[in-house]
C-alpha positions as CSV (number, residue, x, y, z in Angstrom):
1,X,-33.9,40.5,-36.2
2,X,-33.8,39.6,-40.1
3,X,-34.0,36.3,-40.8
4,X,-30.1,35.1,-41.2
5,X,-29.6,36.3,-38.0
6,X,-32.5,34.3,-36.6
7,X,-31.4,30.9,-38.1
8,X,-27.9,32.0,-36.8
9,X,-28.8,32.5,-33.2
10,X,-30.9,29.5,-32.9
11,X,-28.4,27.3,-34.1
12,X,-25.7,28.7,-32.1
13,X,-28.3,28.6,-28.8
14,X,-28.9,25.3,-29.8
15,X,-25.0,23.7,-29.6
16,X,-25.0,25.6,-26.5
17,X,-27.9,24.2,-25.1
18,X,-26.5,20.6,-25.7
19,X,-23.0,21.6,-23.9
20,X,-21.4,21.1,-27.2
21,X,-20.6,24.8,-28.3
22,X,-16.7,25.0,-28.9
23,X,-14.3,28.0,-29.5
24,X,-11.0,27.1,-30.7
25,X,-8.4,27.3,-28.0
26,X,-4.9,29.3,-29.0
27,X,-1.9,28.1,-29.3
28,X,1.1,30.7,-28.2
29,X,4.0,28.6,-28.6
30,X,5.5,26.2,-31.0
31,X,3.9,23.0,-31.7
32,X,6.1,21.2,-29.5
33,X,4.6,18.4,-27.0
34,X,4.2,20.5,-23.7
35,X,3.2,24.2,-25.0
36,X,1.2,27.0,-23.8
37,X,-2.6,27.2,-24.7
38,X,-4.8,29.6,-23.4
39,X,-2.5,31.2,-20.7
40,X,-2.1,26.9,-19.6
41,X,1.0,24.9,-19.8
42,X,-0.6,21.9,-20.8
43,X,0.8,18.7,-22.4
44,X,-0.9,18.6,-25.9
45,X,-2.5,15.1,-27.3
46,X,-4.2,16.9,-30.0
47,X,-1.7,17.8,-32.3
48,X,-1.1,16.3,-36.0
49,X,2.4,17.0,-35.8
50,X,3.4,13.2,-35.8
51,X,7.0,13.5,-36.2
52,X,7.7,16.7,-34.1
53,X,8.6,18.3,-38.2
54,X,7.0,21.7,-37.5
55,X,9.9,22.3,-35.1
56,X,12.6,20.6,-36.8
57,X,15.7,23.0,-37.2
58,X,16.3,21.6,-41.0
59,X,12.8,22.7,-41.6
60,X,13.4,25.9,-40.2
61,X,16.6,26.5,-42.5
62,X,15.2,25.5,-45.2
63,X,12.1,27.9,-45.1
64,X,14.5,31.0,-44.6
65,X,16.7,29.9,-47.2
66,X,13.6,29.9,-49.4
67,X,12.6,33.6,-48.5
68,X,16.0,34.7,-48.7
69,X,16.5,33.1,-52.4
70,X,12.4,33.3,-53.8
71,X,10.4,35.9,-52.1
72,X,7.4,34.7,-49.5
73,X,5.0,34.0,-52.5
74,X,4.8,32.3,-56.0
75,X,2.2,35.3,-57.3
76,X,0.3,33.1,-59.4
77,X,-1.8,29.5,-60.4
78,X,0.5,26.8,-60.9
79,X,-1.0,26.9,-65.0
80,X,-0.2,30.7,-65.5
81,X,3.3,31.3,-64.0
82,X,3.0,29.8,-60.1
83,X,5.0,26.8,-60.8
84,X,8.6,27.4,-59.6
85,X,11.4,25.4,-59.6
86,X,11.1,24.3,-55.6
87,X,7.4,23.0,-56.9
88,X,8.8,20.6,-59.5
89,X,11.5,19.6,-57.0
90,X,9.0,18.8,-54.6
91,X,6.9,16.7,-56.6
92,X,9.8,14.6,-58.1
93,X,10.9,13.9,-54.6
94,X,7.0,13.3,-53.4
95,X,6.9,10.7,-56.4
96,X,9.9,8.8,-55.5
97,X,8.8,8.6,-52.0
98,X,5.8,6.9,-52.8
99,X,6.7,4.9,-55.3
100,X,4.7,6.2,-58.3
101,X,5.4,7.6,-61.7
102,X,4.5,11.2,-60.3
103,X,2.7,13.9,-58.2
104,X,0.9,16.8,-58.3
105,X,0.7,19.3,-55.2
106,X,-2.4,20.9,-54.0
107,X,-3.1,23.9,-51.7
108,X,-4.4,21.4,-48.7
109,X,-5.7,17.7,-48.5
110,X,-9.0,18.8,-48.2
111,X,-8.5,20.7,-51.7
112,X,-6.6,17.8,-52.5
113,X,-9.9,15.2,-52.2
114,X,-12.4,17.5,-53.8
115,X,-9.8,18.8,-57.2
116,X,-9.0,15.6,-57.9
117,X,-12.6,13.8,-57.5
118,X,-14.5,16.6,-59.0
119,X,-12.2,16.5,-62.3
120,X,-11.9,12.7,-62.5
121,X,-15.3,11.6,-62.0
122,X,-18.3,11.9,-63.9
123,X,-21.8,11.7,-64.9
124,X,-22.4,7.6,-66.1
125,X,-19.5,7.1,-63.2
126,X,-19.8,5.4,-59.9
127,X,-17.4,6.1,-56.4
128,X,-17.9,3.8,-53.9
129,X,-17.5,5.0,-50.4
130,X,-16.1,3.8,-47.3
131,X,-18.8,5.4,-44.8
132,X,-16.5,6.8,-42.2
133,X,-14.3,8.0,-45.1
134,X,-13.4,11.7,-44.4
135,X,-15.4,14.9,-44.9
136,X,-13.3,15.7,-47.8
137,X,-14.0,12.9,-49.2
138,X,-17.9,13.0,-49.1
139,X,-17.8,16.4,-50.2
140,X,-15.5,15.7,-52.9
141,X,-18.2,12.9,-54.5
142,X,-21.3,15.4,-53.9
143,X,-19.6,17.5,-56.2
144,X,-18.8,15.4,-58.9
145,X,-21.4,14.5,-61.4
146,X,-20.9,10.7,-60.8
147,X,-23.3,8.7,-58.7
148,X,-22.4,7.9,-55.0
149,X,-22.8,4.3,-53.0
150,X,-21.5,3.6,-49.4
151,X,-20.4,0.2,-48.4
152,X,-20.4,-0.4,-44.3
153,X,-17.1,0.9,-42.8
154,X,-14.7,-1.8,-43.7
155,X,-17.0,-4.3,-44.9
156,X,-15.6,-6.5,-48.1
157,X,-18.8,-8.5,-48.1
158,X,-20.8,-5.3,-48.3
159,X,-18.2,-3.6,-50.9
160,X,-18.3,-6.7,-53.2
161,X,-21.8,-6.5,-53.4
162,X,-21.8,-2.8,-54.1
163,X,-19.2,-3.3,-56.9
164,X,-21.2,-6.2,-58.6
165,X,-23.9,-3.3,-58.8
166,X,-22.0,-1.5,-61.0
167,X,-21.1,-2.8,-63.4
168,X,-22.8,-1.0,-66.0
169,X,-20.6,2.2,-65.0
170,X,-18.3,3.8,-67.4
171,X,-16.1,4.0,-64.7
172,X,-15.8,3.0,-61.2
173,X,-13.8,4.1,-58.4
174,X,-13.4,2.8,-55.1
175,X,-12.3,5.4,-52.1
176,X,-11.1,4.6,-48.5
177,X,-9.0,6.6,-45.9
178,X,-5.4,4.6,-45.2
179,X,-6.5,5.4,-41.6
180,X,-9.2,6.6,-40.2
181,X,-9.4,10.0,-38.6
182,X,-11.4,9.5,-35.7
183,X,-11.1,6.0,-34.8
184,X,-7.5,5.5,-35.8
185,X,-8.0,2.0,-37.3
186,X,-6.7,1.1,-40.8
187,X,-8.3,0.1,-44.0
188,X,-8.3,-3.5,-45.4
189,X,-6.7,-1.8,-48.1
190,X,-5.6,-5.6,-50.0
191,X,-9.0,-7.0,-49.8
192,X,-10.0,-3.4,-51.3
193,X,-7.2,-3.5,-53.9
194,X,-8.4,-7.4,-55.0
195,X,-11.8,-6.6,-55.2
196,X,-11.7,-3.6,-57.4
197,X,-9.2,-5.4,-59.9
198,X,-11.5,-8.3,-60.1
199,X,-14.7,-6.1,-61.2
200,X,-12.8,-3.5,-63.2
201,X,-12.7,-0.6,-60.9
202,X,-9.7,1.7,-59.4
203,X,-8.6,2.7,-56.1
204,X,-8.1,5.9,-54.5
205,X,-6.8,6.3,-51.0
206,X,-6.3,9.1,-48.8
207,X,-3.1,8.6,-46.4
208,X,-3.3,11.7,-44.8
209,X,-2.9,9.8,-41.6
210,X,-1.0,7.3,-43.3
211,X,1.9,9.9,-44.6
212,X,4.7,9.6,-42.0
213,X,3.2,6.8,-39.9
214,X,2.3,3.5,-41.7
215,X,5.0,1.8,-44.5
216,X,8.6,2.1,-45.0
217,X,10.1,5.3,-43.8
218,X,6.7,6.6,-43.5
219,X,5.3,6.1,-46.8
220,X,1.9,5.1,-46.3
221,X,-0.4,3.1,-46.1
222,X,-0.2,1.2,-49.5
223,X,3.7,1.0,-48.6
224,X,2.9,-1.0,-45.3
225,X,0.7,-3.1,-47.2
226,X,3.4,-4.1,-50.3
227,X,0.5,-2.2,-52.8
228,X,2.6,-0.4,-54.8
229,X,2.1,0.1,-58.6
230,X,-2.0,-1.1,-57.6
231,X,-4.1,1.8,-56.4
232,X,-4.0,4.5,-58.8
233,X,-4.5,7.3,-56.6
234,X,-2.7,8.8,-53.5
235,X,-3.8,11.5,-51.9
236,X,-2.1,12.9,-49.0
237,X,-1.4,15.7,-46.8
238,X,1.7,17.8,-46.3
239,X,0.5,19.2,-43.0
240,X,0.6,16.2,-40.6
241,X,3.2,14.0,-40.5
242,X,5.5,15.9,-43.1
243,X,5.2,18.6,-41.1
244,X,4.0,22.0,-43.2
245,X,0.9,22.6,-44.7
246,X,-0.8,21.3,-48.5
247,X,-1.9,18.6,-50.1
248,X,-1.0,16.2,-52.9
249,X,-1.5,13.5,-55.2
250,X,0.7,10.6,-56.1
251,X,-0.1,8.8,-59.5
252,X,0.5,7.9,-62.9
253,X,2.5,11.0,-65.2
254,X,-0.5,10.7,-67.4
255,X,-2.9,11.0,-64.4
256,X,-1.1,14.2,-63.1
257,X,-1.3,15.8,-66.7
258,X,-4.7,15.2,-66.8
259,X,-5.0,16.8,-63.5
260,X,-3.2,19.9,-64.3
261,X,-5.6,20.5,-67.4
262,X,-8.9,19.8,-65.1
263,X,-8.3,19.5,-61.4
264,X,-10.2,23.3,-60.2
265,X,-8.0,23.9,-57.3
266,X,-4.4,23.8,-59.5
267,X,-6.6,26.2,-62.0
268,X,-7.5,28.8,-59.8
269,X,-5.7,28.9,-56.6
270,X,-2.2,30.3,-55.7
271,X,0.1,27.6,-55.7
272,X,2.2,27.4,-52.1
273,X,4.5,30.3,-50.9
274,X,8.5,28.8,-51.9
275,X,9.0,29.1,-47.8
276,X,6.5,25.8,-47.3
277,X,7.7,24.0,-50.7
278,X,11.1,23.9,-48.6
279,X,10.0,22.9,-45.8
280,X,7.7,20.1,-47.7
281,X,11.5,19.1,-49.4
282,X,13.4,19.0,-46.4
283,X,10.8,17.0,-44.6
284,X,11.1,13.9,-47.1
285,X,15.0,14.3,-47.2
286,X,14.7,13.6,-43.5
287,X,12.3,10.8,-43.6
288,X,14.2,8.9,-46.9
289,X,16.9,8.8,-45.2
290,X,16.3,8.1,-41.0
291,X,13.5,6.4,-39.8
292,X,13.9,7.0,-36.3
293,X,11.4,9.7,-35.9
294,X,8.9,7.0,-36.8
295,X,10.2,4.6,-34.7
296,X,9.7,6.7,-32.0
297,X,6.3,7.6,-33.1
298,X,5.0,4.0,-32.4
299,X,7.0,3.3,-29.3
300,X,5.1,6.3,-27.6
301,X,2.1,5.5,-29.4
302,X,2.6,1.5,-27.3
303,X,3.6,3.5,-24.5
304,X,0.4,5.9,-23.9
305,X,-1.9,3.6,-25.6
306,X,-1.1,0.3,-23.2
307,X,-1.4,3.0,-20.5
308,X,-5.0,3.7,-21.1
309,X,-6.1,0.5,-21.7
310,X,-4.7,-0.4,-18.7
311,X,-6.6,2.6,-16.6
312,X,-10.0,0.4,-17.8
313,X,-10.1,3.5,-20.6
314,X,-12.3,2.6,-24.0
315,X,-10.1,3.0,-26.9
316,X,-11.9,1.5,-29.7
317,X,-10.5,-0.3,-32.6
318,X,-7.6,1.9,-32.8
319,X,-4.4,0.6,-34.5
320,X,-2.4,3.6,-34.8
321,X,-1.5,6.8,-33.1
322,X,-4.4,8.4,-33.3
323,X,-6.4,6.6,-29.9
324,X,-9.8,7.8,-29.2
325,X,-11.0,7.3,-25.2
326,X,-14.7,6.9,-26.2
327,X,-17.1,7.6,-23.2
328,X,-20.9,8.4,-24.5
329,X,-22.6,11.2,-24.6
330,X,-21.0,14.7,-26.2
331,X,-21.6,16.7,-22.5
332,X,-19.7,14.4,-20.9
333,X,-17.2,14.3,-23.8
334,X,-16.7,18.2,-23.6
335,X,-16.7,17.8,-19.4
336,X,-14.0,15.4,-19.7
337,X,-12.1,17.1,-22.0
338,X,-12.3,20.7,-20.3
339,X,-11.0,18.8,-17.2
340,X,-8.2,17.4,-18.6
341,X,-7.1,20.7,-19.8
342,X,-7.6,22.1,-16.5
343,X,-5.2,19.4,-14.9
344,X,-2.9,20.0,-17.6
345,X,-3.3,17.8,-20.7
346,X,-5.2,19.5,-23.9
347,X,-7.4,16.6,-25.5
348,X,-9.5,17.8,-27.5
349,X,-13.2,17.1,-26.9
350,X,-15.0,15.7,-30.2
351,X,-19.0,14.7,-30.3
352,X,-21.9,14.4,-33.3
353,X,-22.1,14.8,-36.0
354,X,-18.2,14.6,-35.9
355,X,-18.7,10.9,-34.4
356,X,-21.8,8.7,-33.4
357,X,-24.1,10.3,-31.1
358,X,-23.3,7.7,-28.2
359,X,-19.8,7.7,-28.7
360,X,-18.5,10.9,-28.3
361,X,-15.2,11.3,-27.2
362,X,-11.8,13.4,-26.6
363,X,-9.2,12.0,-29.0
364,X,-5.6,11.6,-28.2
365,X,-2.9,11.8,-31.0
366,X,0.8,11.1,-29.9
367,X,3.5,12.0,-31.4
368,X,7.5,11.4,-31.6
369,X,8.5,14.3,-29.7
370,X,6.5,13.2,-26.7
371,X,8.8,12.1,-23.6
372,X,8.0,8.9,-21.6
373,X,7.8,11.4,-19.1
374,X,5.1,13.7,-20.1
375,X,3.1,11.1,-21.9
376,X,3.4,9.2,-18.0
377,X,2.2,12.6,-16.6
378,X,-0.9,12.8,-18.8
379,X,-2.2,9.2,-18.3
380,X,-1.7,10.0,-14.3
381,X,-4.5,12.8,-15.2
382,X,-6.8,10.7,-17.1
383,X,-6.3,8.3,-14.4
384,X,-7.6,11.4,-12.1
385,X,-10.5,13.2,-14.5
386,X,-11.3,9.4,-15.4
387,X,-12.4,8.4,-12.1
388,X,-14.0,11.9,-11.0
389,X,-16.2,11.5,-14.0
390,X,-16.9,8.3,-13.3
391,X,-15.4,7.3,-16.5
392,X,-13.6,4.7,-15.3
């Protein structure tokens, strides 16, 4: 055994050892709220498909109007000859959504965090860091030349004291999630907002799990907060709430130039096949002009997360859809989680590093295609796995 493969198998033995060792379970129907996984019917919790978009007939139409008219691929970087009509379209609509002068799309959010980062920030700069900001995020800033701080997750006493120790920065940017991933609360983002003007710096916020939830019509997180024209940068996702799959930044025109000159991923990636630019189009037409979907999104989200809370379940500090039910240790975490699946509800299972060591948990999202019915049907099987655990 050569040495790759010995690094490989003890980490892998290793994962197993601590019951945490995880193969991704397949989906064989449409993301809907009840599907099939696995062989299972099972009522899914752990889909990002907020507004039940990935279904949506106008979607669909859209995508197969785009094949029919533009091929399945753009065939090139956006800077060479990948930027098509549909993209421009896209990014005039994005920018009018949120507010902002312009936008840029990306391949993914992930891409999204680390293009822009990389290209904006460098050596002499400073990004301060929300700690439980997301992995794209932290891998964005250890890529850039600038240097990194971390201010205690939603601390302003602790950020304010960071920013007073930069002030000798060329530049300074401040970066928080609009909502956080695994907790589902959201950021302080006016206390953020005041802070950075009053020592100079600028704000950059990812709304991945803001896009489609928080603000009017789904806007975001600086929408729900009256922020707009104040943080410089947001970054989104196309593959959540909107429905299909990319990334993108909402900004200044002269930020987005600047961008398209620097940012890595626009240079030398494919730009996104005309099918999901459609579907990306039709998603805002929907959401600019009915807000039901999102309506619905938070009356479930009452519904199922008053249940829990009611069963004696620990939910956190969650504020939004996404509601983790924290219970320790990342065996039991996985044990709970396999059980629910078993009994019919697909939560998935999530422990360290992901999350703290000793609170590991399975994390619920629901969305606006769930019925009162089947979200009433899944908390009668945490209620079940709950107490056989000894959970609650």
């Amino acid at each position: 055994m050569n040495k790759l493969q010995q690094y490989l198998t003890s980490e892998l033995d290793a994962l197993r050892a601590k019951g945490v060792f995880r193969r991704p379970r397949v989906l064989e129907t449409e993301q809907k709220a009840t599907v099939v996984i696995d062989g299972h019917e099972v009522i899914t919790l752990s889909s990002n498909n907020y507004l039940g978009l990935t279904v949506h007939s106008h979607l669909r139409e859209a995508a197969i109007k785009a094949i029919e008219r533009y091929g399945v691929g753009s065939g090139s970087v956006r800077t060479i000859a990948g930027t098509m009509s549909l993209h421009n379209e896209l990014e005039e609509k994005l920018a009018h959504f949120k507010h902002t002068e312009a936008s840029l799309t990306i391949q993914s959010g992930y891409a999204t965090n680390l293009g822009v980062i990389n290209a904006l920030m460098q050596e002499g700069d400073i990004i301060i860091s929300d700690e439980l900001n997301h992995a794209s995020i932290i891998d964005g800033t250890r890529l850039s030349k600038a240097q990194r701080k971390i201010y205690p997750h939603k601390d302003m006493a602790g950020l304010r004291r960071v920013l007073e120790e930069s002030q000798s920065a060329a530049k300074v940017m401040v970066v928080t999630d609009g909502v956080f991933s695994m907790d589902g609360d959201i950021a302080p983002l006016p206390q953020v907002v005041e802070l950075a003007e009053e020592f100079g710096a600028f704000v950059m916020v990812d709304d991945a799990h803001a896009s489609g939830v928080l603000g009017q019509n789904g806007r975001g997180s600086v929408s729900h907060f009256g922020l707009d024209g104040r943080v410089a940068l947001q970054i989104g996702t196309l593959s959540k709430g909107i429905g299909a799959l990319g990334g993108y930044v909402a900004c200044s025109q002269d930020m987005r130039d600047f961008l398209l000159q620097r940012a890595r991923p626009v240079l030398f990636s494919t730009s996104h096949p005309p099918s999901v630019v459609a579907t990306c189009i039709a998603a805002l037409e929907i959401l600019e002009n009915d807000n039901s979907l999102v309506e619905r999104l938070w009356e479930n989200t009452h519904f199922f997360k008053r249940g829990l809370e009611q069963l004696g379940f620990n939910t956190g500090h969650s504020e939004t859809p996404i509601t983790p039910v924290i219970v320790g240790e990342g065996v039991l975490a996985m044990r709970f989680s396999d059980r629910l699946f078993e009994e019919g509800v697909f939560a998935q299972g999530i422990a360290f590093p992901t999350v703290p060591a000793d609170k590991c948990r399975v994390r619920t999202i629901v969305t606006a295609i769930h019925t009162h019915e089947e979200l009433s049907k899944a908390l009668g099987i945490f209620e079940k796995v709950g107490k056989e655990l000894k959970i609650i």
